[in-house]
N, C-alpha and C positions, 0 to 999 in steps of 0.2 A: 518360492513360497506360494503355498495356496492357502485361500479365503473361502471357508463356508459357514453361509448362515450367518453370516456377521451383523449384528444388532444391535442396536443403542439406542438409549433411552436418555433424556435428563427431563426425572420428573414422572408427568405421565406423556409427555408427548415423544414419541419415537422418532429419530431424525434420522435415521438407517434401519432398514430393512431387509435380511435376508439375502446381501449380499453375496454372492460366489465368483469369485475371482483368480485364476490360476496365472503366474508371472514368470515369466521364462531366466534361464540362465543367459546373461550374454542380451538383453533385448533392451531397448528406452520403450516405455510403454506409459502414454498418453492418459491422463485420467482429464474429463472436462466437466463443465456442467454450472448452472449459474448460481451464483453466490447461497447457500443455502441448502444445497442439492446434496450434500453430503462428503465431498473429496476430502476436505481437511478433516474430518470426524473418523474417516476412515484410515486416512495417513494414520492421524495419531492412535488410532486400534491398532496401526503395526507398528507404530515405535514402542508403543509402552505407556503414553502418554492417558488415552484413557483403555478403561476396561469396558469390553462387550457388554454388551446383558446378556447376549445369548448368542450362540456362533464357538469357530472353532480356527485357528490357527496352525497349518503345518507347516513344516519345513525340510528339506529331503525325505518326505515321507512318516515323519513322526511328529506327531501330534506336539505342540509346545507352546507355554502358558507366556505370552510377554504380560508380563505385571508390572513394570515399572520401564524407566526408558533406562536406565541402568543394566535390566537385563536386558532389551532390544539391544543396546550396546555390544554386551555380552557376547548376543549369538549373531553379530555380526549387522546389525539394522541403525543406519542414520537418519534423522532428520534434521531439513534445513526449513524451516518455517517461514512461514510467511511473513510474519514481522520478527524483524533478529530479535533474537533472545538472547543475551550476554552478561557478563558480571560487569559492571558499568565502572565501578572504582580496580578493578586488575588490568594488566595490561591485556595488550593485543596476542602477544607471546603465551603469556598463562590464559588466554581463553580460548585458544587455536590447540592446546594439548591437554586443558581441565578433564579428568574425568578417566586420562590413561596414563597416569605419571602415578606408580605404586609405591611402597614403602610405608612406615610407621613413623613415630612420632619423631626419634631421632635423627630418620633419614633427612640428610641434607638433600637441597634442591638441585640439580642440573642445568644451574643456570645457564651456563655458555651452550650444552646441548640444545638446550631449548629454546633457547635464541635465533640459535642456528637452524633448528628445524622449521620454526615459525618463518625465519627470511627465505627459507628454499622453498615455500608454499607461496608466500605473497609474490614471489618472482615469478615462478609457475602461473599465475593466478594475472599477471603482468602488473604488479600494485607496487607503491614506491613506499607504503605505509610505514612509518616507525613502530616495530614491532615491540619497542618498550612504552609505549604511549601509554595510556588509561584509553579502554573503549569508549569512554563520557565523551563526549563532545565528536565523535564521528561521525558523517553524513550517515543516511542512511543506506548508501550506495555502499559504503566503505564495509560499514556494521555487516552488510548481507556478504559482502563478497570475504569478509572474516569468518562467515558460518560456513561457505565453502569451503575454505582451509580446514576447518575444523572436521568438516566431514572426509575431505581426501584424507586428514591426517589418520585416520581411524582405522582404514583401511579397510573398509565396511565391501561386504556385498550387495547389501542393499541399500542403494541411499533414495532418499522421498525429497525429491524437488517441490517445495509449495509457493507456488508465483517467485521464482526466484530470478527471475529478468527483469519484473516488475520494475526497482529502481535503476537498475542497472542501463551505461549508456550504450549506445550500439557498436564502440570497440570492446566494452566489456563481455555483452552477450556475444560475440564473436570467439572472444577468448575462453568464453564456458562452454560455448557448442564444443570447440576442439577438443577440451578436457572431458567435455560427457561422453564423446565419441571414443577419446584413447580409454573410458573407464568401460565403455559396451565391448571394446575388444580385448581389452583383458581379463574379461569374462564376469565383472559385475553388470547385476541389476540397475535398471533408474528409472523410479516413476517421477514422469513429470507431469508436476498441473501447472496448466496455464490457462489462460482465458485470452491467450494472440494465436490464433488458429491459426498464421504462416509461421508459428516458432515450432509449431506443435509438427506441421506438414514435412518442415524441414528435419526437423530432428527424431522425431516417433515411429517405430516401426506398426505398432497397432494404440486404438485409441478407443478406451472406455468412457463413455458417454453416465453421467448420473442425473437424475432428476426427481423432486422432491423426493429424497433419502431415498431411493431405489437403485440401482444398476441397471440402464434401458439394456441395452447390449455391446459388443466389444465389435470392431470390426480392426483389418488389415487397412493401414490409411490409405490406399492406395484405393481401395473401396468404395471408398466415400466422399463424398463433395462437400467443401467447405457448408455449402446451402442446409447438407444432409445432415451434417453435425449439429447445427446452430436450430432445424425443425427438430429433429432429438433430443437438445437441450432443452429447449423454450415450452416445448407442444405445438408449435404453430410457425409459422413462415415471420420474420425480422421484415417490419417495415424500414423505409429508408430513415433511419436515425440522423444521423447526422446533418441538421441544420440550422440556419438562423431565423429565427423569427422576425419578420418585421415588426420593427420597435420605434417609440419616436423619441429623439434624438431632445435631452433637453440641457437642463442646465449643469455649471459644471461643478459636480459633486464632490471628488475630491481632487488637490493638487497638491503634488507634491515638487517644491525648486529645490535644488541643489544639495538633495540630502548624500551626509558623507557620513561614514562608518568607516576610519584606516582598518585597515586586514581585510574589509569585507567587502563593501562598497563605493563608491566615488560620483559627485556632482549626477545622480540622478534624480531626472525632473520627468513628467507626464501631467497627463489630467485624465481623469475619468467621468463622464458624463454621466445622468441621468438615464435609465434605459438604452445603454451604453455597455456592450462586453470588450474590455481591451486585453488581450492578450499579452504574456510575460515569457517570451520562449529563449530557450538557450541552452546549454549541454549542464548537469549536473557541477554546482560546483562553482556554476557564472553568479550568484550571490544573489537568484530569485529570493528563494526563501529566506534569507539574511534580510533583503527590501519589506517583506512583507511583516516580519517578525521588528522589523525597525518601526513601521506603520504603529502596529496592535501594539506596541510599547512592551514587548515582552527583553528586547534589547535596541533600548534608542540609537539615534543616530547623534554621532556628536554634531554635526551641522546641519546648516538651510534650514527649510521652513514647510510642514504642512498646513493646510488649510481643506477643510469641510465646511460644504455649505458658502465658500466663498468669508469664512470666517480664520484668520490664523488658531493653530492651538498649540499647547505645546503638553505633549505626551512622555510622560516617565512610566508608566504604567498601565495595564490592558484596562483596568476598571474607568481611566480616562479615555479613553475610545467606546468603551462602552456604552457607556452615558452620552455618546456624542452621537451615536447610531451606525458604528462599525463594526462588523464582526470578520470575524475569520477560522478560516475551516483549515487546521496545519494539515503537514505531509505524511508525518508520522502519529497517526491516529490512535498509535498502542500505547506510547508515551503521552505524545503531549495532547491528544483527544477525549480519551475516554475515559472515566474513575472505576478500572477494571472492575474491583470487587462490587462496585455497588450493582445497584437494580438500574435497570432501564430507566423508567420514572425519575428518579435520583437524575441520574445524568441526561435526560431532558428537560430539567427544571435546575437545573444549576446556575444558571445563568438571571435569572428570574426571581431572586429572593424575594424582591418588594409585590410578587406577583401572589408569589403560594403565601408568604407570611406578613400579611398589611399591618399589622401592628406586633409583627415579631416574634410570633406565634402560628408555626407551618399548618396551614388549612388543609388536608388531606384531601376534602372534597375538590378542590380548587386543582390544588396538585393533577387529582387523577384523571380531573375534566379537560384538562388542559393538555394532558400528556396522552389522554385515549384520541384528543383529535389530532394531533402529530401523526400518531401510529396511522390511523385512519386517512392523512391529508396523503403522506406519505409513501405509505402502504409499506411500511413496516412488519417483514417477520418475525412473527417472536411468540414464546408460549403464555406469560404475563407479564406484566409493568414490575412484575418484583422479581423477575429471571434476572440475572446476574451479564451483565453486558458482554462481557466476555463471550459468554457463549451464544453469542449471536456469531453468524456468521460477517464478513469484511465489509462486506457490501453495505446489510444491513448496519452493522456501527455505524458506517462512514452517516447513512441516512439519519441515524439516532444525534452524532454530532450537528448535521446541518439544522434538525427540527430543533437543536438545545439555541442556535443562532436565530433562526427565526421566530424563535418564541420574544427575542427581545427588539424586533420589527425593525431591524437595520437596515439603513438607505445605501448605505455603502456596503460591500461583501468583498472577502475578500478571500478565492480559493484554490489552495494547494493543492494539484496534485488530486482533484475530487475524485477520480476514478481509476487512482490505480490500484491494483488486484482487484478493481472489479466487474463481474461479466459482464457479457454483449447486451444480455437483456436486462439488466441494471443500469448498465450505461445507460441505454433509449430512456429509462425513466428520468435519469440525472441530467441529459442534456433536456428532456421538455420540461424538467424543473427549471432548470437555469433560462432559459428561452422566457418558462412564465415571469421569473423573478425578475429578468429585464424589460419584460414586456408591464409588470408593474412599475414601471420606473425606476428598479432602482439600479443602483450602479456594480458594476463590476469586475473586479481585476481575475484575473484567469491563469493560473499558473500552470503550466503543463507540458511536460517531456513529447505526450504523442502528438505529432503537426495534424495530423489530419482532426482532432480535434477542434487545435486550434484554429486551422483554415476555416471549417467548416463554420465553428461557432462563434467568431470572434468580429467587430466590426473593426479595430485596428489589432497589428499584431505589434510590439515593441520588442526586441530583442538584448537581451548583456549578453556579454563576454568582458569575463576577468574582472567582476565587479563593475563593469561601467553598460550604459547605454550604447550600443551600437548601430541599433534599426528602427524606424518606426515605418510599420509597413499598412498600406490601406488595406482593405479585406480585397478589392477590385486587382489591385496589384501582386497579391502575396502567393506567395508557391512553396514547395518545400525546400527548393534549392537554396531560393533568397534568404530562408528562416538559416538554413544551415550555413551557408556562405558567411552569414552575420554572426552566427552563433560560434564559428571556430575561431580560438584565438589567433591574435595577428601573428606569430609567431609559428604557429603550425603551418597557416596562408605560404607564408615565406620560403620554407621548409621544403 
């Protein structure tokens, strides 16, 4: 497939420019560039997803209109997006073959076929998944490695990788390398974006570089240095991001004894200080996000006891955390983060009722003065307060989520996963936000798959495996080995 001129607009602001891009038969080809730069805008210009403004699309040589992702389908083009997309109440079976399963009204279904299709993918795939399940209630690791199915199932030449390691754990992304590599040799396409520049080294034969909606240039990776990539990206040379701030250490903010949730969790206890980052590390799956989601009351714990502020409470729902001065930033940003359809503004002030509307009656001025210094504290991309959040790019949500938490000045934070799918130079800004936030005192739990984060930024790190507590490691002492030693189950140990 080649790209010329490829252009898009939402609005009056252009976020692609005049892109030309030619994609080889048989090649993995690298697209990078930081959150905002244009890679996703331009994936979905080849699926179908959106339409150019202006530009042109070929394919062996003849000029072809993708207008919907049904024909990208058509003429052979997948995507796996960056946050899964799936029919939530169908099974895992019917959303692994949705979309190539033909017939009319009377045709019956192929049920045992497509059973059977869907288990020889998730096996492939090395997943133990019930493939009659409902996709509702899937990690989000599981969700993403179900949109790979769905794309090998297709049989696609082209398929468009968008941070598609991102949740995945490191024997997963192991088992996708091997499958992207058996899909380059049998003579499909694969553009992969990623923003882990050794997934990119490892697996990419050449790597297009984007920045603010332009195409810098493509190079042969072998070409080019990690350093050369990221001054391409950025405009400028990456100071050393990753670190801790000195903070002073004060009282203890939140505790948590003996909280249990059967299925999920078991007798976890910690504290978390004042101007305090504690780390939450473990392999997808150890029941972080279960602990944190038990916290914010969005599914309590049936036992033990929290306490804020050295106060017990007792939490059946997020609006009581709220009021108490805890927030939290989830993992899955597309679901449980953002109010897709609305505007920006909307979804920085959601959390703030008593703020925009003092007598119950939403104050616009209020609203807009409050939500232009988010954007501004922040530094928030975007074309106005009433763009539709969506099209914001990852990064950027992930930051519209955190101003909608700090609008409501909480002592306690509490965040999932803040940085994944998003780039190098979004990260530096997210970790010297977090660094200031604990450097204001307040407290912090830190949920996060990549160590080197956590090493870097955390002053204790705590580890689960298999629903329980495993590690509590000092920052002085912690390495990656100790994080992953504690984070494998005792049973794999064994093994």
């Amino acid at each position: 497939m080649s790209a010329r001129g490829i252009s898009k607009k939402f609005g009056v602001v252009e976020v692609l420019t005049d892109v030309d891009l030619d994609l080889k038969k048989g090649e993995i080809h690298a697209l990078v560039g930081e959150n905002g730069a244009g890679k996703s805008t331009f994936a979905k210009i080849l699926a179908g997803v959106y339409r150019p403004t202006r530009g042109m699309l070929e394919m062996s040589g003849a000029q072809v209109d993708v207008s919907s992702p049904i024909i990208a389908n058509n003429l052979g083009i997948a995507l796996i997006h960056q946050e899964p997309i799936s029919f939530p109440d169908l099974s895992v079976a019917e959303n692994i073959v949705m979309g190539r399963k033909g017939g009319g009204l009377m045709t019956r279904v192929p049920w045992s076929g497509m059973l059977g299709e869907a288990r020889s993918y998730m096996e492939l795939l090395g997943m133990s998944i019930d493939v009659t399940r409902p996709m509702r209630g899937l990690s989000i690791a599981d969700q993403q490695m179900v949109e790979i199915a769905r794309a090998l199932a297709s049989d696609s030449q082209l398929i468009i990788m968008d941070e598609p390691t991102a949740p995945l754990t490191p024997r997963e992304v192991e088992t996708l390398f091997i499958i992207v590599n058996r899909l380059r040799d049998e003579g499909r396409t694969i553009i992969f974006i990623s923003h882990r520049l050794e997934e990119v080294r490892i697996l990419c034969s050449r790597v297009t570089i984007f920045r603010d909606g332009n195409k810098i240039s493509t190079h042969h990776i072998n070409d080019v240095s990690n350093s050369d990539i990221i001054r391409l990206m950025i405009g400028r040379q990456l100071q050393k991001y990753m670190r801790k701030k000195g903070t002073t250490i004060g009282d203890v903010a939140l505790e948590v004894e003996r909280l249990t949730l059967p299925g999920a969790f078991k007798d976890i206890s910690f504290k978390v200080r004042k101007g305090e980052i504690v780390g939450l590390g473990g392999l997808v799956g150890a029941g972080r996000s279960d602990v944190a989601c038990a916290l914010f009351g969005v599914a309590p714990a049936q036992t033990g006891t929290i306490s804020i502020n050295g106060k017990k409470v007792n939490i059946s729902q997020p609006s009581d955390v709220i009021k108490l001065g805890l927030a939290f930033v989830p993992e899955d940003r597309a679901v449980a983060g953002i109010f897709g359809t609305l505007p920006v503004m909307y979804n920085i002030t959601a959390a703030i009722p008593s703020k925009i509307a003092p007598r119950g009656i939403i104050r616009r001025m209020i609203e807009t003065a409050l939500s232009k210094k988010s954007v501004a504290d922040l530094s928030i991309r975007l074309a106005s307060l009433n763009q539709p959040i969506v099209e914001l790019s990852g990064g950027n949500q992930q930051k519209v989520i955190l101003a909608r938490w700090l609008q409501t000045d909480p002592q306690v934070l509490i965040l999932d996963e803040p940085t994944r799918g998003i780039d190098i130079g979004v990260k530096e800004e997210f970790y010297d936000m977090i660094g200031m936030l604990a450097a204001d005192g307040r407290a912090i739990l830190l949920i996060s798959s990549e160590l080197p984060e956590l090493l870097s930024l955390c002053d204790r790190i705590l580890v689960m495996s298999e629903g329980q507590l495993t590690a509590e490691i000092s920052r002085a002492d912690a390495t990656q080995e100790k994080i992953m030693q504690a984070a494998v189950p005792r049973s794999r140990v064994a093994a």
